[in-house]
N, C-alpha and C positions, 0 to 999 in steps of 0.2 A: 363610142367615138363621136356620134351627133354630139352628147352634149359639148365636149372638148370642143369642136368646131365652132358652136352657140358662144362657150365662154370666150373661144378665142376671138369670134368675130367682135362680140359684146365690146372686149378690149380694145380693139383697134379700132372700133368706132367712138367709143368713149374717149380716146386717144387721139385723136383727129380731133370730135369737138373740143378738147382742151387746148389744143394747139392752133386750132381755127381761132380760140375766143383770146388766147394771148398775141394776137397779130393787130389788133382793136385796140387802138390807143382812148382810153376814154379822158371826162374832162379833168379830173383829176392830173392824170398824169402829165395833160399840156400843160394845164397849169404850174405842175412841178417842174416840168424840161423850162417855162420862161420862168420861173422864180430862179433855179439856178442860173440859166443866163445872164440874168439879170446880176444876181449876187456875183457872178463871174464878174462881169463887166464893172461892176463898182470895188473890185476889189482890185482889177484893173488898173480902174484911174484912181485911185486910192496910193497904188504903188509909184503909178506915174508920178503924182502930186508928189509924192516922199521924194522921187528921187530929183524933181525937180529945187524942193526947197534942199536937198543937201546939196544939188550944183550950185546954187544959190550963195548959201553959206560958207561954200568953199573958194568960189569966188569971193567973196567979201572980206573972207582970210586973208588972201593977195594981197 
């Protein structure tokens, strides 16, 4: 029965630092949350732009 205890403890503390070490945003990862942003934000004003040249154009239809 110790060892069962030993393996179990083993586990949940193994378990713990895993879940400790995914709570740690490293730089990596900021840098991937502002590149998305970023890519968000220019696709954005991307769409903006578009639908402004179609109000544009549809005016100019008139």
């Amino acid at each position: 029965m110790n060892i069962h205890r030993t393996i179990a403890a083993t586990l949940v503390a193994a378990f713990a630092f895993t879940l400790a070490a995914c709570e740690q945003e490293g730089p990596a990862e900021r840098a991937g949350k502002a590149l998305d942003n970023a890519v968000e934000q220019a696709g954005d004003k991307i769409e903006n732009a578009g639908d402004k040249a179609k109000d544009t154009l549809d005016e100019a239809r008139k």
